[in-house]
mmCIF file as Biopython writes it, N, C-alpha, C and O atoms, coordinates in Angstrom:
data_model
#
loop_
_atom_site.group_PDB
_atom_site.id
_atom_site.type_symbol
_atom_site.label_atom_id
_atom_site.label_alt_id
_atom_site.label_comp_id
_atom_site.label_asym_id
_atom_site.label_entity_id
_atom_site.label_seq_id
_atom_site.pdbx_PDB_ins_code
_atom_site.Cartn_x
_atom_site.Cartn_y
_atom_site.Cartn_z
_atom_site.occupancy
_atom_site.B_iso_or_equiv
_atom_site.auth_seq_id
_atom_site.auth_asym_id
_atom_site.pdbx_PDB_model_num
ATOM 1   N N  . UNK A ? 1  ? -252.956 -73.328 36.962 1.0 0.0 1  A 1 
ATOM 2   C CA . UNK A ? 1  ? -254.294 -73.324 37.529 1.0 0.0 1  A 1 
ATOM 3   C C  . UNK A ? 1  ? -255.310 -72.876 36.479 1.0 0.0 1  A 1 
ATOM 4   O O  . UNK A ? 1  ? -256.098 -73.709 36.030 1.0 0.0 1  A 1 
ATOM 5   N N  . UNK A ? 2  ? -255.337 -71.532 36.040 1.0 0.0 2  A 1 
ATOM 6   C CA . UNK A ? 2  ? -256.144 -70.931 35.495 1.0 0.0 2  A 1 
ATOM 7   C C  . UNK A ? 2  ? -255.229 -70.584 34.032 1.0 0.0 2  A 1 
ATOM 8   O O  . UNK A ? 2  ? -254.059 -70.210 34.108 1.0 0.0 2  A 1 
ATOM 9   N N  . UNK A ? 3  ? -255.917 -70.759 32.754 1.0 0.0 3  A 1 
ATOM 10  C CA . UNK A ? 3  ? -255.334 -70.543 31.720 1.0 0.0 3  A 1 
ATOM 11  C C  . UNK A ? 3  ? -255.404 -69.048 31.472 1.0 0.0 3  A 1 
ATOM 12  O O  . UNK A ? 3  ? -256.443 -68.504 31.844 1.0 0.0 3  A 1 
ATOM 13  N N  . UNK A ? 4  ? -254.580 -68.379 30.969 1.0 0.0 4  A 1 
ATOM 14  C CA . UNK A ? 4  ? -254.249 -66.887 30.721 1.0 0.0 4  A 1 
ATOM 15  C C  . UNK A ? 4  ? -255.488 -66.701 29.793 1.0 0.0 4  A 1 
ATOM 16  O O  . UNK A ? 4  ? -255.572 -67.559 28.914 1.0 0.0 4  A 1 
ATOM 17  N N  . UNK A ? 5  ? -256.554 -65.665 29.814 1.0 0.0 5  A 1 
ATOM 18  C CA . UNK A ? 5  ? -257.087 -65.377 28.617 1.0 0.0 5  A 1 
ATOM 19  C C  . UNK A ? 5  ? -257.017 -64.761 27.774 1.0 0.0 5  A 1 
ATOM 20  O O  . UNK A ? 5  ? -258.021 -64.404 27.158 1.0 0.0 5  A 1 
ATOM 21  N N  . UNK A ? 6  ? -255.462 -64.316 27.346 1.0 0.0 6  A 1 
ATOM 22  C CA . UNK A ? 6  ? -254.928 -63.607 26.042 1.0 0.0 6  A 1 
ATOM 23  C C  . UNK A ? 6  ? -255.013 -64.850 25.372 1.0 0.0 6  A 1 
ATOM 24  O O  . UNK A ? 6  ? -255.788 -65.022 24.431 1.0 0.0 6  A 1 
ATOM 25  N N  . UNK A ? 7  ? -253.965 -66.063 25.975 1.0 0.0 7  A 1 
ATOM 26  C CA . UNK A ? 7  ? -253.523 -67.637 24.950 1.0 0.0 7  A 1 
ATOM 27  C C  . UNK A ? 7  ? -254.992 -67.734 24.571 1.0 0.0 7  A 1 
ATOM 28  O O  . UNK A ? 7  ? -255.305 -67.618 23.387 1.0 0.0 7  A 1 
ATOM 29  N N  . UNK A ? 8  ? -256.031 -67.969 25.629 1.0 0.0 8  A 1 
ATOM 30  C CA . UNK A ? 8  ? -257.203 -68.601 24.994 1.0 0.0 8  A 1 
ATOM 31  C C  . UNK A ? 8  ? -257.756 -68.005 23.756 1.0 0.0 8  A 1 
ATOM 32  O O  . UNK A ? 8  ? -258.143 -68.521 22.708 1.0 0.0 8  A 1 
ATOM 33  N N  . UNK A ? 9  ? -257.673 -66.509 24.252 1.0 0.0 9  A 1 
ATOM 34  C CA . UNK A ? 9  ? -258.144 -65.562 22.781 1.0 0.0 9  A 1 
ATOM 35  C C  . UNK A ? 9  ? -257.540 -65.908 21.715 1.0 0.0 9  A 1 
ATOM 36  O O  . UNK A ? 9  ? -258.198 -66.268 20.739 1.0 0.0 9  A 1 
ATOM 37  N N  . UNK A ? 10 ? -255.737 -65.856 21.679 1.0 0.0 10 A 1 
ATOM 38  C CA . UNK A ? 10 ? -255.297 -66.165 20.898 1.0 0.0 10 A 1 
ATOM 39  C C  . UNK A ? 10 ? -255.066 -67.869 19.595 1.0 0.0 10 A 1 
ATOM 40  O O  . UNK A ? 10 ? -254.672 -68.125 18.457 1.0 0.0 10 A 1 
ATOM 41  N N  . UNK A ? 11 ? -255.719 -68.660 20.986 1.0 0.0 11 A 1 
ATOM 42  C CA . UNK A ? 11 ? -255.821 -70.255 20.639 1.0 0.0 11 A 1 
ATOM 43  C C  . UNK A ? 11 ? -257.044 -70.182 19.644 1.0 0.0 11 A 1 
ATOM 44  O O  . UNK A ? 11 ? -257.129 -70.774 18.569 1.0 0.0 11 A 1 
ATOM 45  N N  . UNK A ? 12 ? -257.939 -69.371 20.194 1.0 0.0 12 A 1 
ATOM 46  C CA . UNK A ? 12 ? -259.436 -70.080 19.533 1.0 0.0 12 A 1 
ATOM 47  C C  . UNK A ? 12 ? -259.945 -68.705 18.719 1.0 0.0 12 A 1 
ATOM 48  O O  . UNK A ? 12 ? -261.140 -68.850 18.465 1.0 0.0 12 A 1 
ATOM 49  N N  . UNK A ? 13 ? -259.589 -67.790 18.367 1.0 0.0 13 A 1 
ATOM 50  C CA . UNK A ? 13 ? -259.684 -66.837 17.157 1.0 0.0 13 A 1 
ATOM 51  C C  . UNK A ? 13 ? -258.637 -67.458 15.923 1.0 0.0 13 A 1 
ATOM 52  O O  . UNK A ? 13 ? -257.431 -67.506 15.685 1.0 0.0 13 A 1 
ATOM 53  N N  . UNK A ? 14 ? -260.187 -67.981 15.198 1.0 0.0 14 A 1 
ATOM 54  C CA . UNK A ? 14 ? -260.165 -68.316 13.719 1.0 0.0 14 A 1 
ATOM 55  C C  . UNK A ? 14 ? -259.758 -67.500 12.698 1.0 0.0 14 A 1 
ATOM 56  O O  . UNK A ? 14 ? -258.861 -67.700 11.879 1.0 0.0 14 A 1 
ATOM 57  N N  . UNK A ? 15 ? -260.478 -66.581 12.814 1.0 0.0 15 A 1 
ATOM 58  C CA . UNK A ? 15 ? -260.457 -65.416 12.818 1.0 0.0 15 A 1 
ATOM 59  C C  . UNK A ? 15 ? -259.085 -64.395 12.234 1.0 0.0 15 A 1 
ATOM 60  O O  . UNK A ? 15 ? -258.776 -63.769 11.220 1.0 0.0 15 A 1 
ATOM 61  N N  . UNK A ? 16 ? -258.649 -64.637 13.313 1.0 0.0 16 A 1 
ATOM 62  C CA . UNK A ? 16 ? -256.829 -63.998 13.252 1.0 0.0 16 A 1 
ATOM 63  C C  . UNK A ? 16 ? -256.113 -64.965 12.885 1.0 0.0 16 A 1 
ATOM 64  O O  . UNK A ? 16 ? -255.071 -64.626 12.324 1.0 0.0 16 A 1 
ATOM 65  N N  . UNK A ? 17 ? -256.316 -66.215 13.013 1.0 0.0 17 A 1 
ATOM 66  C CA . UNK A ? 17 ? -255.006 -67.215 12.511 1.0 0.0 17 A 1 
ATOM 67  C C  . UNK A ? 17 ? -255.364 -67.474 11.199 1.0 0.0 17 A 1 
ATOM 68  O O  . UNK A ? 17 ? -254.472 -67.974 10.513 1.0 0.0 17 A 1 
ATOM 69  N N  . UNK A ? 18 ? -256.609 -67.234 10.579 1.0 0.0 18 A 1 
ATOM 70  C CA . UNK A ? 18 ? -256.575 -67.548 9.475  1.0 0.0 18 A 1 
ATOM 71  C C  . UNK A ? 18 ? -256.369 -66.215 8.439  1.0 0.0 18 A 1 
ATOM 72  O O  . UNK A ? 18 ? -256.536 -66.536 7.263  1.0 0.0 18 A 1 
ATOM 73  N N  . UNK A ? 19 ? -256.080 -64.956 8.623  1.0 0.0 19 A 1 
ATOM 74  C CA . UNK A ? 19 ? -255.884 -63.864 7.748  1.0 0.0 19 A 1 
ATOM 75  C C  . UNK A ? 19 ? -254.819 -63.034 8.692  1.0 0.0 19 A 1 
ATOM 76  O O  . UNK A ? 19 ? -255.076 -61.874 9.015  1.0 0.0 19 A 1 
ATOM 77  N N  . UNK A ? 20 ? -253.335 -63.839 9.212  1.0 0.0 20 A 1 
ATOM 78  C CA . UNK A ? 20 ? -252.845 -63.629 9.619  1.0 0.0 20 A 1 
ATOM 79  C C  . UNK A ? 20 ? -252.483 -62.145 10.636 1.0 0.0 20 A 1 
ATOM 80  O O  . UNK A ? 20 ? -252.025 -61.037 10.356 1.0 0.0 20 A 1 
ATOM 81  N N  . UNK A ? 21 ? -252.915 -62.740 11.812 1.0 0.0 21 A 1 
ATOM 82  C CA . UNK A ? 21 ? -253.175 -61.375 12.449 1.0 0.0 21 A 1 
ATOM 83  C C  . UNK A ? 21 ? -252.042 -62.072 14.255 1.0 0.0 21 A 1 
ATOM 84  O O  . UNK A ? 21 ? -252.049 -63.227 14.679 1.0 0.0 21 A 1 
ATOM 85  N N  . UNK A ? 22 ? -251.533 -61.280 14.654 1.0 0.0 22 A 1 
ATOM 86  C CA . UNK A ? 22 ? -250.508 -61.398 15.868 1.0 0.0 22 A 1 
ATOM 87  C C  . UNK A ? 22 ? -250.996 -60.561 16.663 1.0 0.0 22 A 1 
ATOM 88  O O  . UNK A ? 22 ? -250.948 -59.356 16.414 1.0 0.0 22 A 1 
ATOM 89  N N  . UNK A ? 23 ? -251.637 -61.123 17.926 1.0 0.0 23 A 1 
ATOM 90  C CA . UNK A ? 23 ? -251.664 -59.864 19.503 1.0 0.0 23 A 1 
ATOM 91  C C  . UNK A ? 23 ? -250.507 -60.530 19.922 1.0 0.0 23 A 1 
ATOM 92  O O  . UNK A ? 23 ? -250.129 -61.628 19.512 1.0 0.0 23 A 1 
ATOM 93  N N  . UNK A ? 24 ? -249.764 -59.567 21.056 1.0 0.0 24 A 1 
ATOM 94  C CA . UNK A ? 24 ? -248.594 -59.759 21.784 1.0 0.0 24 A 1 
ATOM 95  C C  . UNK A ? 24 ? -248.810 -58.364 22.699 1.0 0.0 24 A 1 
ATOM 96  O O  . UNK A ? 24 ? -248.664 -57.222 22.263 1.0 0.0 24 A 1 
ATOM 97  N N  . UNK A ? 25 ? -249.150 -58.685 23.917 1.0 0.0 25 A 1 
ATOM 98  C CA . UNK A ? 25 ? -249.291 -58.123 25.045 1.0 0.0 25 A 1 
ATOM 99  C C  . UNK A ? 25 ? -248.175 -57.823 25.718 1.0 0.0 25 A 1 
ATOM 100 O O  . UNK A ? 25 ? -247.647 -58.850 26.143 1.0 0.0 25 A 1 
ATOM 101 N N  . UNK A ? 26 ? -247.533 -56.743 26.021 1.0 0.0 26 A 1 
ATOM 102 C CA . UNK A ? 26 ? -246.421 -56.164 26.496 1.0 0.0 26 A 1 
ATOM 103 C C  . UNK A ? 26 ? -246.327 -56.295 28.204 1.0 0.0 26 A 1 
ATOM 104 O O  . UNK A ? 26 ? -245.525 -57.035 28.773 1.0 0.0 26 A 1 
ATOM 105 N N  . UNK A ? 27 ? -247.290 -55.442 28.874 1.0 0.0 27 A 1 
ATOM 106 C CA . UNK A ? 27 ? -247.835 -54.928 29.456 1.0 0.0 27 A 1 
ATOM 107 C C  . UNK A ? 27 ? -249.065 -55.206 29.945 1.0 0.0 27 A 1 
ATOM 108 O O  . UNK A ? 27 ? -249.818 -55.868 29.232 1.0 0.0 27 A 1 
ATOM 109 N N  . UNK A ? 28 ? -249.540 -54.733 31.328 1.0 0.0 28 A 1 
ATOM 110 C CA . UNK A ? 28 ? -251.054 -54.330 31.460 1.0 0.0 28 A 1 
ATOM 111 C C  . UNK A ? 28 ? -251.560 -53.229 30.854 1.0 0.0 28 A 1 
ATOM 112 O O  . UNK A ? 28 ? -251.207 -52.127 31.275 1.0 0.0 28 A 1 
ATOM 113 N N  . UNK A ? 29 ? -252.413 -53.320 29.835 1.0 0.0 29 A 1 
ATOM 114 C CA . UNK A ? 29 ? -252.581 -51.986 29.172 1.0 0.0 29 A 1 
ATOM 115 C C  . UNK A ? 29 ? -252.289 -51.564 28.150 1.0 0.0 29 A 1 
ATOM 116 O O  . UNK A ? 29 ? -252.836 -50.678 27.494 1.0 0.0 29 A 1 
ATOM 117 N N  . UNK A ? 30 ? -250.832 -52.552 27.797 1.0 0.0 30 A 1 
ATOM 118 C CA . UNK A ? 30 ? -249.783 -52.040 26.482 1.0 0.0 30 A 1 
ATOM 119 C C  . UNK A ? 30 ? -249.629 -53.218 25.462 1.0 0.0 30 A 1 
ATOM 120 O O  . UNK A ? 30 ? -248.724 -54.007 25.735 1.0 0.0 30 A 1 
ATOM 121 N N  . UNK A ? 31 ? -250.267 -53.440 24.474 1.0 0.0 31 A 1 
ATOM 122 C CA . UNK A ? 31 ? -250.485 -54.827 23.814 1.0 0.0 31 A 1 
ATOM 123 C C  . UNK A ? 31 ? -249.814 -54.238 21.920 1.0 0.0 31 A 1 
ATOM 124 O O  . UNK A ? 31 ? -249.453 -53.083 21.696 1.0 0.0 31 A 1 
ATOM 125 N N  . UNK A ? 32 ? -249.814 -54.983 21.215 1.0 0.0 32 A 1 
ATOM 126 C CA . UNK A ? 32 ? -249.504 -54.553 20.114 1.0 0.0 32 A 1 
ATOM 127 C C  . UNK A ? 32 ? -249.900 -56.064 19.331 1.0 0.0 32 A 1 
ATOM 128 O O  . UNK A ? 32 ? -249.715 -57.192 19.788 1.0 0.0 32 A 1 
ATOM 129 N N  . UNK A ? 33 ? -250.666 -55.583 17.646 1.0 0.0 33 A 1 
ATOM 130 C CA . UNK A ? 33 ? -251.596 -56.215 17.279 1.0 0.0 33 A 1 
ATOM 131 C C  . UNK A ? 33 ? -251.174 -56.180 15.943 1.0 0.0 33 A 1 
ATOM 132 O O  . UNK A ? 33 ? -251.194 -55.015 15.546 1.0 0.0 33 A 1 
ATOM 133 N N  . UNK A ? 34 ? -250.869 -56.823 15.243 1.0 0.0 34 A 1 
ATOM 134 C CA . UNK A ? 34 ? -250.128 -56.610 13.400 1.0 0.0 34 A 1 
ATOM 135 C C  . UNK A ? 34 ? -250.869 -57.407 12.808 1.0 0.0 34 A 1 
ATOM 136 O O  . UNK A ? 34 ? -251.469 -58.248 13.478 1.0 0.0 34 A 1 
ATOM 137 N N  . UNK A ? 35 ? -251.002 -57.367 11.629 1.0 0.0 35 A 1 
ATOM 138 C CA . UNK A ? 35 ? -251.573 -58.143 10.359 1.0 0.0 35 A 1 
ATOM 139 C C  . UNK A ? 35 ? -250.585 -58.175 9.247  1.0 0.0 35 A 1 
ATOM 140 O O  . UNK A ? 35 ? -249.983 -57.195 8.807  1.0 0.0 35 A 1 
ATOM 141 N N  . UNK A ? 36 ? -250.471 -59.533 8.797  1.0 0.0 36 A 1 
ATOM 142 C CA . UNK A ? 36 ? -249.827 -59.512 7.459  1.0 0.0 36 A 1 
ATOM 143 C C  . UNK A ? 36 ? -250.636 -59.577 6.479  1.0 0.0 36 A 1 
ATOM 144 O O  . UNK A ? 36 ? -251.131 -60.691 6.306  1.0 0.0 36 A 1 
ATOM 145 N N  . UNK A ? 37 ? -250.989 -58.651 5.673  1.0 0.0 37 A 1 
ATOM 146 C CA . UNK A ? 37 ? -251.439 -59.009 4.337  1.0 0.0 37 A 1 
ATOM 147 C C  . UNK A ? 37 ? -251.177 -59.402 3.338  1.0 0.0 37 A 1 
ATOM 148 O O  . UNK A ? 37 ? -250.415 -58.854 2.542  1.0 0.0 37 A 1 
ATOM 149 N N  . UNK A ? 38 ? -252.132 -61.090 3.084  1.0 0.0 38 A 1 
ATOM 150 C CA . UNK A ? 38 ? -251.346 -61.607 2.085  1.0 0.0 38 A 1 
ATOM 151 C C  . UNK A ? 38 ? -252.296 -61.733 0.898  1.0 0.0 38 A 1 
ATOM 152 O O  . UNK A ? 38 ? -253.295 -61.054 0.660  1.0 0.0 38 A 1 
ATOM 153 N N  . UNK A ? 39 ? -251.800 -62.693 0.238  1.0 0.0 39 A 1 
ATOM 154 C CA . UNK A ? 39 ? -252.329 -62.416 -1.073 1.0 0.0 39 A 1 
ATOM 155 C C  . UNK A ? 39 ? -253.831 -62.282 -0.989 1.0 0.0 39 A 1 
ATOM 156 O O  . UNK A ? 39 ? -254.437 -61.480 -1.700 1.0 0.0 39 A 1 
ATOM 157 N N  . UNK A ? 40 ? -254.480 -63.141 -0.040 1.0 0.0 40 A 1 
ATOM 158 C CA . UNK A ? 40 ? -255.957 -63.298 -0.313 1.0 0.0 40 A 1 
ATOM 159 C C  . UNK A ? 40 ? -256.858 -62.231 -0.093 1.0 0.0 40 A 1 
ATOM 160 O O  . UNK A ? 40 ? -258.073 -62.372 -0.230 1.0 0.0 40 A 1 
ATOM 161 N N  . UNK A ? 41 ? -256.137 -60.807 0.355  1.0 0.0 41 A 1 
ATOM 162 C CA . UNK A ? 41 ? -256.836 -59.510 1.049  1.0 0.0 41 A 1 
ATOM 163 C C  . UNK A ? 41 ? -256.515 -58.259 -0.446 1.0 0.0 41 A 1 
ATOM 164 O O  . UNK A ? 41 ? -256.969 -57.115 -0.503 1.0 0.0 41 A 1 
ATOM 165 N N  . UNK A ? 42 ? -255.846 -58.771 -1.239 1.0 0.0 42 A 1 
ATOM 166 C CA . UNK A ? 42 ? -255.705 -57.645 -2.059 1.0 0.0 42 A 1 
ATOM 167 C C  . UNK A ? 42 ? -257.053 -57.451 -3.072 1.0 0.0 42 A 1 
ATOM 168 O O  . UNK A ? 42 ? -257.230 -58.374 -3.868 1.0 0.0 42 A 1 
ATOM 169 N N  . UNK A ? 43 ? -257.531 -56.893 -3.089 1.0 0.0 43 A 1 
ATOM 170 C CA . UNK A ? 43 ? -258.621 -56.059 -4.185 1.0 0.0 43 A 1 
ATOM 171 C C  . UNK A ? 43 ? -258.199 -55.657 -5.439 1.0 0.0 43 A 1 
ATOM 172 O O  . UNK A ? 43 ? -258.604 -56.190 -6.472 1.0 0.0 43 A 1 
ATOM 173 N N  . UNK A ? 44 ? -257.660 -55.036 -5.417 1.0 0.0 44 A 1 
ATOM 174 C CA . UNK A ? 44 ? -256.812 -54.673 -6.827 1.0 0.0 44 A 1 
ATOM 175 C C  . UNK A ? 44 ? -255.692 -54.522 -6.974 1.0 0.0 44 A 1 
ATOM 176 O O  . UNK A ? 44 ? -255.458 -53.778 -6.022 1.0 0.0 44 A 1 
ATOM 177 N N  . UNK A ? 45 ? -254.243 -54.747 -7.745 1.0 0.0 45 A 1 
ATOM 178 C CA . UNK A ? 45 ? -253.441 -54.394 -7.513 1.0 0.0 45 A 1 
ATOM 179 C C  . UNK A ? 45 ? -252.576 -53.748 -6.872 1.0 0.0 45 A 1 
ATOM 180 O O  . UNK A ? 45 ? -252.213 -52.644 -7.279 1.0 0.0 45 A 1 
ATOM 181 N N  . UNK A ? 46 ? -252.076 -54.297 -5.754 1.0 0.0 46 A 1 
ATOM 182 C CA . UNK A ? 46 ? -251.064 -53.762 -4.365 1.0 0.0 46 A 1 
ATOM 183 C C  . UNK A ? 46 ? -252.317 -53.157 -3.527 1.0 0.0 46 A 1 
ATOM 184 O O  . UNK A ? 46 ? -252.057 -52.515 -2.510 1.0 0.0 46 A 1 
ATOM 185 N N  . UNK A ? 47 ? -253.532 -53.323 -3.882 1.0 0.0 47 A 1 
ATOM 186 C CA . UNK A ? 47 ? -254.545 -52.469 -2.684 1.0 0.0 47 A 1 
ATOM 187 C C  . UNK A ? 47 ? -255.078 -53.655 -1.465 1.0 0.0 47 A 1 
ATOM 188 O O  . UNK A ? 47 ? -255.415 -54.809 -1.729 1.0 0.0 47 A 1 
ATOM 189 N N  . UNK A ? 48 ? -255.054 -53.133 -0.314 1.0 0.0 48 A 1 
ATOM 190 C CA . UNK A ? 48 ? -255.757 -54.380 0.634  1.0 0.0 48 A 1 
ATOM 191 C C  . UNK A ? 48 ? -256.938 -54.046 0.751  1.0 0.0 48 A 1 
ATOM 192 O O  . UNK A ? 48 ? -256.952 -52.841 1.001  1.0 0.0 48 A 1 
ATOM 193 N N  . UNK A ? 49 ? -258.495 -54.674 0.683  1.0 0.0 49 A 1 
ATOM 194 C CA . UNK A ? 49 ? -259.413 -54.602 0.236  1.0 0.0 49 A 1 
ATOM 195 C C  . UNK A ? 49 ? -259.963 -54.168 1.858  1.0 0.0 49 A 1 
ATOM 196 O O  . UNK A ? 49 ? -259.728 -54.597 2.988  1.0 0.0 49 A 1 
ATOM 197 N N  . UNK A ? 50 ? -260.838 -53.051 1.268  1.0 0.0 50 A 1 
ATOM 198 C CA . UNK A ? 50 ? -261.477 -52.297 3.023  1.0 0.0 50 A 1 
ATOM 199 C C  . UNK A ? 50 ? -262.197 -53.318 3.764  1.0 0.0 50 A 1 
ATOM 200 O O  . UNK A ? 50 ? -262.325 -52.886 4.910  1.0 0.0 50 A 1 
ATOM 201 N N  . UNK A ? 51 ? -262.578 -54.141 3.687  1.0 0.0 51 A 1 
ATOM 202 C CA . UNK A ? 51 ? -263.238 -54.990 4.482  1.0 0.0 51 A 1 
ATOM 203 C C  . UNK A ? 51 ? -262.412 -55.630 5.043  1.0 0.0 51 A 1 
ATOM 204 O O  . UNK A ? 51 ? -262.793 -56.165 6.084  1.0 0.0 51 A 1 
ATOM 205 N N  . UNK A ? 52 ? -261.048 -55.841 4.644  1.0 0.0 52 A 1 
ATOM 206 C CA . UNK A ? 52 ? -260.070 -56.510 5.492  1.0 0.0 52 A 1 
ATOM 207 C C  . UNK A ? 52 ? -259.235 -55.674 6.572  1.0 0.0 52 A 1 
ATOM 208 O O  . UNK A ? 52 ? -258.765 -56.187 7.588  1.0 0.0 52 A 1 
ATOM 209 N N  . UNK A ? 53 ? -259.123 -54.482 6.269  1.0 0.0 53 A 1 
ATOM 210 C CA . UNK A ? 53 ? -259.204 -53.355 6.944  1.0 0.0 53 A 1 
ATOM 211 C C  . UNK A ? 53 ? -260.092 -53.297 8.337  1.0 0.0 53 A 1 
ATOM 212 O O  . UNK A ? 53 ? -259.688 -53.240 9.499  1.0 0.0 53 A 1 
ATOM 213 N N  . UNK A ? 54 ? -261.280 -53.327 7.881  1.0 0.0 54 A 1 
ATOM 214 C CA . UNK A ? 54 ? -262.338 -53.628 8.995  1.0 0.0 54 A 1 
ATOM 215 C C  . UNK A ? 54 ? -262.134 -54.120 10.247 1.0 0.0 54 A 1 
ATOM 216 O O  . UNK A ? 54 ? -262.115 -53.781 11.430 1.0 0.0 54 A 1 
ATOM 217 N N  . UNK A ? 55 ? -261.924 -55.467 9.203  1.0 0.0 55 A 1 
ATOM 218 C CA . UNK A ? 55 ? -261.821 -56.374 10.473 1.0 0.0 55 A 1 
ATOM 219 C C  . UNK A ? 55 ? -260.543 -56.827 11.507 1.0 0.0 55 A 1 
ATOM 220 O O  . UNK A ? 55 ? -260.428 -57.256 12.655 1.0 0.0 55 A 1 
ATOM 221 N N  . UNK A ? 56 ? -259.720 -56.485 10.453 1.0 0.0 56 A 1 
ATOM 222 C CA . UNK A ? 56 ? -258.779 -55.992 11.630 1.0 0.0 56 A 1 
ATOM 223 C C  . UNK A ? 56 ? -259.105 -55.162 12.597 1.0 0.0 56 A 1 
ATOM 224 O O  . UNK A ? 56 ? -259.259 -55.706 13.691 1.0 0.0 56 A 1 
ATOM 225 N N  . UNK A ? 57 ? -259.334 -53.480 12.535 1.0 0.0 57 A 1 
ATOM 226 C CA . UNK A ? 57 ? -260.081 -52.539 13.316 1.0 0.0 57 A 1 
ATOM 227 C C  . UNK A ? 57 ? -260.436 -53.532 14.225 1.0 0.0 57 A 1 
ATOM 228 O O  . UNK A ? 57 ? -259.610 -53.830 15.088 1.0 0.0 57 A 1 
ATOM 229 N N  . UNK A ? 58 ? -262.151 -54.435 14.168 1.0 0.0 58 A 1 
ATOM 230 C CA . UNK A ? 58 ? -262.559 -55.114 14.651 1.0 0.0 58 A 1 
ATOM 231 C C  . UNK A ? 58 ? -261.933 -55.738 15.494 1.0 0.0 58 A 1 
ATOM 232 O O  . UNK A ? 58 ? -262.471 -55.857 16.595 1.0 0.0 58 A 1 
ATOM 233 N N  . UNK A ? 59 ? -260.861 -56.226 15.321 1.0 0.0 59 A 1 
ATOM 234 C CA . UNK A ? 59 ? -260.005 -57.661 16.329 1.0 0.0 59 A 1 
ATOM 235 C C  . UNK A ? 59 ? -259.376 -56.735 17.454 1.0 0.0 59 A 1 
ATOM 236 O O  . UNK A ? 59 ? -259.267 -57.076 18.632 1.0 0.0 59 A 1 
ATOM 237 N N  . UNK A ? 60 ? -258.882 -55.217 16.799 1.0 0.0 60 A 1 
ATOM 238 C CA . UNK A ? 60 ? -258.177 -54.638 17.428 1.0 0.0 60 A 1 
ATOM 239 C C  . UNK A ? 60 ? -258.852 -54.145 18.562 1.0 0.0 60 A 1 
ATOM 240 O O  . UNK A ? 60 ? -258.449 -54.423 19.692 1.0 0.0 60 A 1 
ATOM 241 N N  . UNK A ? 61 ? -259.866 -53.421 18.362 1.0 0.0 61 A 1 
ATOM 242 C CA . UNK A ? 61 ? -261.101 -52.791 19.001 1.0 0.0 61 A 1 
ATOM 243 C C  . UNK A ? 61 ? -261.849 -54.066 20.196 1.0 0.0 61 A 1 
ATOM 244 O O  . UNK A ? 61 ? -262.302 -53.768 21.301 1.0 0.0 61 A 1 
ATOM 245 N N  . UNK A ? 62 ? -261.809 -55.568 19.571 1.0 0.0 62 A 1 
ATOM 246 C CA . UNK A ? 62 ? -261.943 -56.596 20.324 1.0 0.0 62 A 1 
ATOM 247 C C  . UNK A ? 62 ? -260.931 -56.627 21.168 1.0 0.0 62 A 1 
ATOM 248 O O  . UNK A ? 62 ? -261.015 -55.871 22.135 1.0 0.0 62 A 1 
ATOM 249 N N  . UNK A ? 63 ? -260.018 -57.280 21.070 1.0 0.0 63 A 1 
ATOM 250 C CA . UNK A ? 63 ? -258.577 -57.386 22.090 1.0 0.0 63 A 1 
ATOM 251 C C  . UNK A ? 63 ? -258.789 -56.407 22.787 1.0 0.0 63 A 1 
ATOM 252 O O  . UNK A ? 63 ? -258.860 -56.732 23.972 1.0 0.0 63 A 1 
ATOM 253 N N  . UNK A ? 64 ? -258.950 -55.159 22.582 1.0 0.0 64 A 1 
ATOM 254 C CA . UNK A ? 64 ? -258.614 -54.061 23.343 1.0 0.0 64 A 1 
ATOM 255 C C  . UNK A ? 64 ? -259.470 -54.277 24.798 1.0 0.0 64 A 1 
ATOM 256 O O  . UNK A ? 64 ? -258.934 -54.325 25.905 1.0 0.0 64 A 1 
ATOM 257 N N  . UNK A ? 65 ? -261.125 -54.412 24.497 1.0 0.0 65 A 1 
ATOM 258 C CA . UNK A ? 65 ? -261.967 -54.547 25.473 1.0 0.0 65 A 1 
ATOM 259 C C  . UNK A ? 65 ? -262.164 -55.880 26.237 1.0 0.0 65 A 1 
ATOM 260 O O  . UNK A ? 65 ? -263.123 -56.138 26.964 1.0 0.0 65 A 1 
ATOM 261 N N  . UNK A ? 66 ? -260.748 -56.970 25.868 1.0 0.0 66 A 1 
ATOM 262 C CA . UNK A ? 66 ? -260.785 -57.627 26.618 1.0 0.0 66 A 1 
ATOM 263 C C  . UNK A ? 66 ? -259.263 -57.858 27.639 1.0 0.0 66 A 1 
ATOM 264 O O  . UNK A ? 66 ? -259.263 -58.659 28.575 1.0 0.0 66 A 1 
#
């Protein structure tokens, strides 16, 4: 009937599929949210650059309030 709106979040965030980022919802309430960092986030040698940092925060802090 009605499409789940985690899939939709997860279908149409550019966002996360493109700087590899995974929500997976457990639960009502209980979700868990990972990032792989790959090459394109490093700043300097083995460092992941704070703005990529961010925006993770961001996605996380997003998902959360939805």
């Amino acid at each position: 009937m009605f499409d789940n709106p985690i899939e939709i979040y997860k279908r149409i965030n550019r966002f996360a599929q493109e700087n590899g980022m995974e929500l997976n919802v457990k639960t009502l309430g209980e979700s868990h949210y990972e990032m792989t960092v790959l090459e394109k986030h490093i700043s300097s040698p083995n460092v992941c650059h704070g703005g990529v940092v961010a925006g993770f925060m961001d996605s996380v802090l997003g998902s959360a309030a939805l």
